[in-house]
C-alpha positions in Angstrom: 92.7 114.9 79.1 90.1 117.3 79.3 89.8 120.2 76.7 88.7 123.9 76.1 86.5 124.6 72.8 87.3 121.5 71.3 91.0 121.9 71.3 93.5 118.9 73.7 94.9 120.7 76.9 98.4 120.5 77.5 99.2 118.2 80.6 99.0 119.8 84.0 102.8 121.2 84.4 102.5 121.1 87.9 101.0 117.4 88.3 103.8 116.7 86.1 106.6 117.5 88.2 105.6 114.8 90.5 106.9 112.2 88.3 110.1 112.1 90.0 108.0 110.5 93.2 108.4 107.1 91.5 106.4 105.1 88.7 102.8 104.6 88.4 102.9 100.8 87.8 104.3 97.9 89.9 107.8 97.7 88.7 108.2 95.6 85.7 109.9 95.2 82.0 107.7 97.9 80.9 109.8 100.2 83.7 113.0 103.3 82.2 116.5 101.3 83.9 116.8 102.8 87.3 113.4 103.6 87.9 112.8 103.6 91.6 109.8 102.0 93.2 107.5 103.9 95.5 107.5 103.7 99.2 103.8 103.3 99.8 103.8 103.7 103.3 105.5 106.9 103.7 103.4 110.3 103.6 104.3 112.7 101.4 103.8 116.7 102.9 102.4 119.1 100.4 103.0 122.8 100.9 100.8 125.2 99.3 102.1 128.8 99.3 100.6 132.0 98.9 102.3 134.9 96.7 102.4 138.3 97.6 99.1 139.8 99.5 98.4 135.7 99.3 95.6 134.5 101.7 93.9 131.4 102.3 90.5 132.2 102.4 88.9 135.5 101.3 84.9 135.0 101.8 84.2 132.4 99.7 87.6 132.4 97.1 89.8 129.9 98.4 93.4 130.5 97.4 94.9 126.8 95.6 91.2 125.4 96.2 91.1 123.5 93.1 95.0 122.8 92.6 94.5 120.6 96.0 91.5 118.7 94.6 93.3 118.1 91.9 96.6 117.1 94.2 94.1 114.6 96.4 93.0 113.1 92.7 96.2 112.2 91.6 98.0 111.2 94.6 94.6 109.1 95.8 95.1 107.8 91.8 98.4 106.1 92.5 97.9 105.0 95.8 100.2 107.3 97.1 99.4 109.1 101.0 99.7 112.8 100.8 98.5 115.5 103.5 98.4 119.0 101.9 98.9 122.4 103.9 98.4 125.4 103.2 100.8 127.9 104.9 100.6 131.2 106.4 102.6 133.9 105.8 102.7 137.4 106.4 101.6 138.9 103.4 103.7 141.9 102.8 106.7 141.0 104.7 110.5 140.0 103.2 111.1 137.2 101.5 113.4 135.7 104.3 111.0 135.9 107.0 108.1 134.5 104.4 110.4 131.6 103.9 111.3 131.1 108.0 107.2 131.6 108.3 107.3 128.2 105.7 110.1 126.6 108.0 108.1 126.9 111.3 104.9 125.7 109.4 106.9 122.5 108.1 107.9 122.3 111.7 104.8 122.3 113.1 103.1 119.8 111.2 105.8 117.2 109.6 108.4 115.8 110.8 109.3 113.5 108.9 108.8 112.1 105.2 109.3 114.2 102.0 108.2 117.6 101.4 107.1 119.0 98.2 106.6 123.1 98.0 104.0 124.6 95.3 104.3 128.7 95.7 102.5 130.7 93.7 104.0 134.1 92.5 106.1 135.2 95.7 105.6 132.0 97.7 107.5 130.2 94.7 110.1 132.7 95.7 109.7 131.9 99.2 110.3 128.4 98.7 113.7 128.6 96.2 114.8 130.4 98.9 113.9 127.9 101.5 115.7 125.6 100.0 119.0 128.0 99.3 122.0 125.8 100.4 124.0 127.4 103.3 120.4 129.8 103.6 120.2 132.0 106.5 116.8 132.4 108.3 116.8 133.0 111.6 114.8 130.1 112.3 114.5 129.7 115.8 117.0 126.8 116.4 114.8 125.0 113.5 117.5 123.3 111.1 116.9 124.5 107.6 119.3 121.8 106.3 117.8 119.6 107.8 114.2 120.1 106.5 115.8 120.9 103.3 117.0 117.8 102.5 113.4 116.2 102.9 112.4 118.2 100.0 111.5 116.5 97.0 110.3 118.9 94.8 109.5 122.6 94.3 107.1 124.4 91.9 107.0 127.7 91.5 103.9 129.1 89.3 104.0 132.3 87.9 106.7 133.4 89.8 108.7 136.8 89.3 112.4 135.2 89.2 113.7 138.1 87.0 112.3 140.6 89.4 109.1 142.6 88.9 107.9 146.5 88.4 106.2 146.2 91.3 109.7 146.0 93.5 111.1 149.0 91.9 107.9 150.9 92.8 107.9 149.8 96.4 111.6 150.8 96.8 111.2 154.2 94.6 109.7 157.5 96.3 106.2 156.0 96.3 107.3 152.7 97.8 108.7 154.9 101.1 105.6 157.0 102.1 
């Protein structure tokens, strides 16, 4: 683990959520009871999501450019195949057609094997939604069920769950002009 003036780091949160994809060793005595062994031969779909006024380039800053070095590292580490994505959605627009925006991208580049969503600020909004049992979209004939149940995981970072100021001023008198 690296560190930051001398003092430990705390584990990655995020690279920690991907334990549930299965141990790191060959399975063994050394293995939790009911540990499940990994499926090497399946891909595994990574989703990077932008927040609100997200992008994926802007010049030369590159929205989640280090999170997916560090997502190639540690699935490259276990032997595991991953493609990441990063998604486009329109920037300002609702949360439900952010989250049919995801739906079409999934569509369009994975159709099968299991999905794991990363949305930062609003795009981890985007993606709880996504995955909303009984959800409503609008999705073009594209079964959000469907997709839904190929999702693994979901991390949202710094993501408003509670709300934010910022809604109330967009829906206020300033918000309408």
């Amino acid at each position: 683990s690296g560190s930051v003036e001398g003092k430990r780091r705390p584990p990655n949160r995020a690279l920690r959520s991907f334990r549930a994809l299965g141990p790191t060793r060959p399975a063994g005595p050394h293995q939790p009871a009911g540990a499940r062994p990994r499926d090497l031969s399946e891909t595994h779909h990574i989703y990077l999501i932008p927040g609100f006024f997200g992008f994926i380039n802007f010049g030369r800053l590159i929205y989640f450019g280090h999170v997916r070095d560090a997502l190639e590292r540690w699935f490259d580490g276990r032997g595991i195949r991953c493609e990441i994505h990063r998604i486009r959605v329109s920037p300002t627009a609702s949360l439900r057609a952010r989250a049919s925006q995801i739906l079409e991208g999934i569509a369009q580049t994975s159709t099968v094997g299991p999905i794991h969503l990363i949305g930062h600020s609003t795009g981890g909004l985007d993606a709880r939604l996504l995955c909303t049992p009984g959800v409503d979209l609008k999705a073009n004939g594209l079964s959000v069920e469907e997709m839904a149940r190929r999702v693994r995981t979901v991390v949202s970072v710094s993501a408003p769950h509670y709300g934010t100021p910022l809604a109330s001023f967009f829906t206020g008198m300033f918000g309408q002009k």
